[in-house]
N, C-alpha and C positions, 0 to 999 in steps of 0.2 A: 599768399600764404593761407593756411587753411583755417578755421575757425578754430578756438582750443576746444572745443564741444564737439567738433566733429571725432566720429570714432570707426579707425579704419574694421574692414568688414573681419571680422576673425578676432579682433581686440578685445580682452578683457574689457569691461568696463568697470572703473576703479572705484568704491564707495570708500569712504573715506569717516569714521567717527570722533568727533571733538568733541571736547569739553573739559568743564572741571575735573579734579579729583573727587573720586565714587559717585560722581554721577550717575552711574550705572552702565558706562562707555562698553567695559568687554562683557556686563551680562547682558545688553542689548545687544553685541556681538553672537553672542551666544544662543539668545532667542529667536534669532533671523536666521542662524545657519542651522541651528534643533540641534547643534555638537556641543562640546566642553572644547572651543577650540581657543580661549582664550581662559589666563588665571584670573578668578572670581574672590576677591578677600574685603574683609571693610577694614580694613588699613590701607588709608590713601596714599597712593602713589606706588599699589602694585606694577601697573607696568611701567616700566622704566623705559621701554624701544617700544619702537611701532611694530607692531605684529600684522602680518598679511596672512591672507586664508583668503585660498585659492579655491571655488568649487563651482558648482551648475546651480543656480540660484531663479528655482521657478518664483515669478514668471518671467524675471527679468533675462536669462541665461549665465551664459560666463562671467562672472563676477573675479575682482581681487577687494574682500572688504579688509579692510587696514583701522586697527584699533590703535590710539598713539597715547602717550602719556596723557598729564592732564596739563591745562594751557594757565593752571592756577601752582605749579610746583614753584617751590623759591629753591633761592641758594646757588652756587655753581653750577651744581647737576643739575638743578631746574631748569637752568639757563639752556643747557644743554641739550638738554629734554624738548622745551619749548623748542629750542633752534627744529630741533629734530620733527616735530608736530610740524611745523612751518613748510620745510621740505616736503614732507607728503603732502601737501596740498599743491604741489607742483605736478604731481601726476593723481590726482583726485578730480573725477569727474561730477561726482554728486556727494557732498560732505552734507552729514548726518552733526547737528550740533546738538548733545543730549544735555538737558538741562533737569535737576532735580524739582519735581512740580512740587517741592514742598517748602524750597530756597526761593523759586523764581528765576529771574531771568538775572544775571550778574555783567558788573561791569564787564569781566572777563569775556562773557559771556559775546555780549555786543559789538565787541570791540573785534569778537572774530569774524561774526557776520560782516561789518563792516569789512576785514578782508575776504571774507567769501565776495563780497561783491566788486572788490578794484580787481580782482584776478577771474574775474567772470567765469565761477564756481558755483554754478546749482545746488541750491542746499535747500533742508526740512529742519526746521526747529524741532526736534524730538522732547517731549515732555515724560520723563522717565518716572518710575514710583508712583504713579498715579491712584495705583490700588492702597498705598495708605493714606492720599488724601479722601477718602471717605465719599469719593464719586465713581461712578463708572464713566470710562474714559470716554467710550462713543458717546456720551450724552455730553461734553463743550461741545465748543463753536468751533470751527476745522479754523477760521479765522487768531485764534489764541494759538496754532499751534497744531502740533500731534503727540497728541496724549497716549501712551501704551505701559502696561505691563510687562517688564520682561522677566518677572518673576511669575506672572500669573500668564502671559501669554498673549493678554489682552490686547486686541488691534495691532497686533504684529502681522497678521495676514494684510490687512489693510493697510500698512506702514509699506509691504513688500508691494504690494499693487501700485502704492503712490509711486514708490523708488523708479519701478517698470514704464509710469506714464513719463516721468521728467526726464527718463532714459533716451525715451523719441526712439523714431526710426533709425539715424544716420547711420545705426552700427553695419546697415543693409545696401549702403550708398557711397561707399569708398575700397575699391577692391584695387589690389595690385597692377592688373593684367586690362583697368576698363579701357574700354575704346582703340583694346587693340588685336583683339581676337576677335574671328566668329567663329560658331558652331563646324565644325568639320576641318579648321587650321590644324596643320599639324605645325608643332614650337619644336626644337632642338634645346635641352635644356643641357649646358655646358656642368658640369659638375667634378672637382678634382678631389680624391680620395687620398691625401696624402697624412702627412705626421700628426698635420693639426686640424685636420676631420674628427669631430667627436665620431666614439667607437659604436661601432653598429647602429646609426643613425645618420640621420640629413640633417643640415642646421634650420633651424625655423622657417627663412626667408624661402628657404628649395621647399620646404612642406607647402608654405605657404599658395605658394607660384604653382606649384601641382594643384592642388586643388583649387586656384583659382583657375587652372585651365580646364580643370573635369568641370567645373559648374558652369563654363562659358559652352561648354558642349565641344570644345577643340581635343586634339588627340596632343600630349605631351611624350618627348625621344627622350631618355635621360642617357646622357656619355658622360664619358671622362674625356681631357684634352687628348690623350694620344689614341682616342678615337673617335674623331671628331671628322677626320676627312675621310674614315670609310665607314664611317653611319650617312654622311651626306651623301656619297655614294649608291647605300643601297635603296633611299628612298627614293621615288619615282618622278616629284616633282622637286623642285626648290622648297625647301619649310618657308612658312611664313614667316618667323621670328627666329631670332637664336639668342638666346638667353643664357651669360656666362656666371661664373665666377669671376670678379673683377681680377682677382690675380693672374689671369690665365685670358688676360686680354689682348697683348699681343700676338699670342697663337692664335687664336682663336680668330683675332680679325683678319690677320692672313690667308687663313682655310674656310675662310666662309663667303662665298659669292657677293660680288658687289651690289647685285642688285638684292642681297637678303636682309632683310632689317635688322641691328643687331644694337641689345642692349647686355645689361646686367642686375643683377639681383639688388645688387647696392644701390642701384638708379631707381629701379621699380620702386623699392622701400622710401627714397627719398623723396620720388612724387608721390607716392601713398600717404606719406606724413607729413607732404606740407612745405618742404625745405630744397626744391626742385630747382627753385628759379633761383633763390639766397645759394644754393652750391654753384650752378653756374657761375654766377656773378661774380663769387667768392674765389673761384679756380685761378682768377688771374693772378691771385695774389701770388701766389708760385714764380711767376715768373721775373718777380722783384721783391725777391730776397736776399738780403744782405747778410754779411759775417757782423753776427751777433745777435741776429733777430730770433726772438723765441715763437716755437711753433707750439701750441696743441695740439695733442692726437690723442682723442678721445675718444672710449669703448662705453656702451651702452652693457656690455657685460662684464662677468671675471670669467675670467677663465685660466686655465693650464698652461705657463706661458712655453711654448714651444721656441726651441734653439732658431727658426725660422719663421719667427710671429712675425703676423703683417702688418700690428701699428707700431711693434717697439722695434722692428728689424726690417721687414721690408719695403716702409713706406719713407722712413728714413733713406734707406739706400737709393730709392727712386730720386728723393729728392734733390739729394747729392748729385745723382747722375743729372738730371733735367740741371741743373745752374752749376756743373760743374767748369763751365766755361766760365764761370765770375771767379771763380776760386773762393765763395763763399762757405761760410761753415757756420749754421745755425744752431741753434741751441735748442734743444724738444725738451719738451714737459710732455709726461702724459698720466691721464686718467682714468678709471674702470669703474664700471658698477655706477651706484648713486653718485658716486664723486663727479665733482662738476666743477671748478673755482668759481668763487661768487665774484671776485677782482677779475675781469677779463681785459682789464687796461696794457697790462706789460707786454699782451702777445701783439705779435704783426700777422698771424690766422689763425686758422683751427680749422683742424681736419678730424672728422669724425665718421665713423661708422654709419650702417644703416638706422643702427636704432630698433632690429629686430627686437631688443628684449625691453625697450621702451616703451610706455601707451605715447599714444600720440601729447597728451597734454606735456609732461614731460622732455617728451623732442622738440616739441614750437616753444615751450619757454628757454632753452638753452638756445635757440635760434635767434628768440629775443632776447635773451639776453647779450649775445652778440652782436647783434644791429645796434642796442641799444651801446655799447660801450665802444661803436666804429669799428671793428673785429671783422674783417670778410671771413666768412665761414664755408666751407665746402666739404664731401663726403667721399669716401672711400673710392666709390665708383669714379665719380666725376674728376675725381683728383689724378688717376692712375690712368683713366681712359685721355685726359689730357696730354699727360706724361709722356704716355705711347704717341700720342698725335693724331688721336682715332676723337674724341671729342666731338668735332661733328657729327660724322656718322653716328654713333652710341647717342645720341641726343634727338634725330632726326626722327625716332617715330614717334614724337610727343611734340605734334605739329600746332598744338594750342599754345606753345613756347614760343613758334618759331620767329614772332612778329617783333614779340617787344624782347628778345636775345641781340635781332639786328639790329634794336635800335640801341641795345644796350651800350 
């Protein structure tokens, strides 16, 4: 499984700001991004939710910086609140702790580093208001801290340069497509245009996958299934790959040469973040399920639920049919968006999505969290390509698997 630091190639990298109430949390927001993108009041406990701002963040690049309550609110809603700060740090790569230089460093305060470090969370102690302690901030010792201005501007250039170093390379070093392309492959990319296709666009995963093929230097085919055996047809050689949409796997593996390697978008996405070999492993659980065992089927987005949605309607169906010889009837739960169950005890799996709308930190901790509560977990892909009977194949061009699968 992958590092929680590592960050696949095309990924936001999530910054992440903590602290007390008026610390200075959304005007230091505010100062790194040079927008009004966050509300600014000295009534503490303006933000109530975590705000995200999404933008191009020189020098670091695509940034999601995420402002959250303060980790000092009381009462019900504080609780609430607090829970909520918590969960962002589930997908926070580099958490920013702003502390008031004029308070100091607070219990509160320590207690969050302290989890920035069991959840192995890169973080900058940010020293906010500096300008009325009566110093200029670049003159501490970088050892006490990072002192800036977010009123006055001061060492915010310098704050974004740090952010950029502890950012590392890896964002350059985990692509969809590595070690399966060369320059001149032509790929077949399976694509179905139907009710629940967002309108006049591709989903993430297919933008993704094209562009990891243009930058590998390979030539990408985009079809739909009921043209799929006369685009193979009119190319001259066999494609190198054929890369589907998981629903449209059983076509698909019918009309595509045996000798052609053939995966799917939901597999790519699962080896890109980590959860490759845990879905493998996790697939067999399908195959002993009993009446009354509850399953997860969990989305990494929201979206529009369409009369033929593939966790609430079609994956269900599949299931049914693969153990309809026990005459089992299970019982699904399912989740969208941030929603994740923090209890993963009652379930006998979880089937999940690719995780396109996920950072990677956020995918591996929900992974772990299912190792951790005995939960075999598996994804869209791997679950639906088993279903078919196609599993091997679909798995086979990820020959760094191949060793410890048979020992599995």
């Amino acid at each position: 499984m992958s590092s929680l630091n590592d960050t696949p190639r095309g990924e936001r990298l999530h910054i992440g700001i903590f602290g007390k109430r008026n610390a200075g949390k959304s005007s230091l927001l505010n100062a790194i991004t040079g927008q009004a993108a966050a509300v600014v009041s000295p009534v503490k406990g303006t933000t109530t939710d975590p705000v995200f701002k999404a933008m191009e963040l020189l020098p670091i690049g695509p940034v999601v910086l995420i402002d959250t309550p303060g980790i000092d609110d009381y009462g019900e809603l504080g609780e609430l609140r607090t829970e909520k700060t918590k969960d962002v740090l589930r997908k926070t790569n580099i958490a920013l702790l702003v502390v008031d230089t004029l308070e100091g460093l607070a219990d509160e305060d320590a207690e969050l580093i302290k989890t920035f470090e069991e959840m192995g969370v890169k973080y900058l102690v940010v020293y906010n208001k500096s300008d009325l302690a009566g110093f200029a901030p670049a003159g501490r010792a970088s050892s006490e801290g990072f002192f800036v201005s977010a009123v006055t501007g001061e060492n915010i250039g310098a704050l974004k340069e740090k952010i950029a170093q502890l950012s590392g390379p890896e964002a350059e070093t985990r692509r969809l497509t590595a070690g399966l392309l060369s320059p001149g492959d032509v790929v077949v990319l399976v694509v179905p245009i139907d009710s629940a296709a967002p309108k006049g666009r591709l989903i993430l995963p297919q933008q993704q996958v094209i562009r990891d093929v243009l930058d590998t230097g390979a030539v990408s085919v985009v079809t739909q299934p009921a043209g799929l055996a006369d685009t193979l047809k009119k190319l001259n050689n066999p494609p190198s790959l054929v890369i589907t949409d998981s629903q449209a796997f059983g076509q698909v593996a019918k009309e595509t040469p045996g000798g052609v390697r053939l995966t799917s978008f939901s597999i790519l996405m699962a080896r890109c973040k980590g959860s490759f070999e845990q879905a493998v492993r996790g697939v067999k659980a399908l195959d002993a399920i009993k009446d009354g065992d509850k399953i997860l089927i969990s989305e990494g987005c929201t979206h529009h639920k369409q009369c033929d949605d593939i966790g609430t309607v079609k994956i269900p169906r599949w299931i049914e049919k693969h153990i309809s010889h026990t005459g089992a009837k299970p019982v699904y739960e399912f989740s969208s968006g941030g929603g994740f169950p923090h209890d993963l005890s009652n379930f006998k799996m979880i089937i999940h999505c690719g995780g396109c709308m996920l950072n990677n930190r956020e995918m591996l901790y929900r992974c772990r969290a299912a190792e951790e509560a005995g939960v075999p977990m598996t994804n869209y892909g791997v679950a639906i390509s088993h279903m078919e009977g196609i599993l091997e194949r679909c798995i086979a061009p990820f020959s760094e698997l191949e060793e410890k699968l048979r020992q599995a």
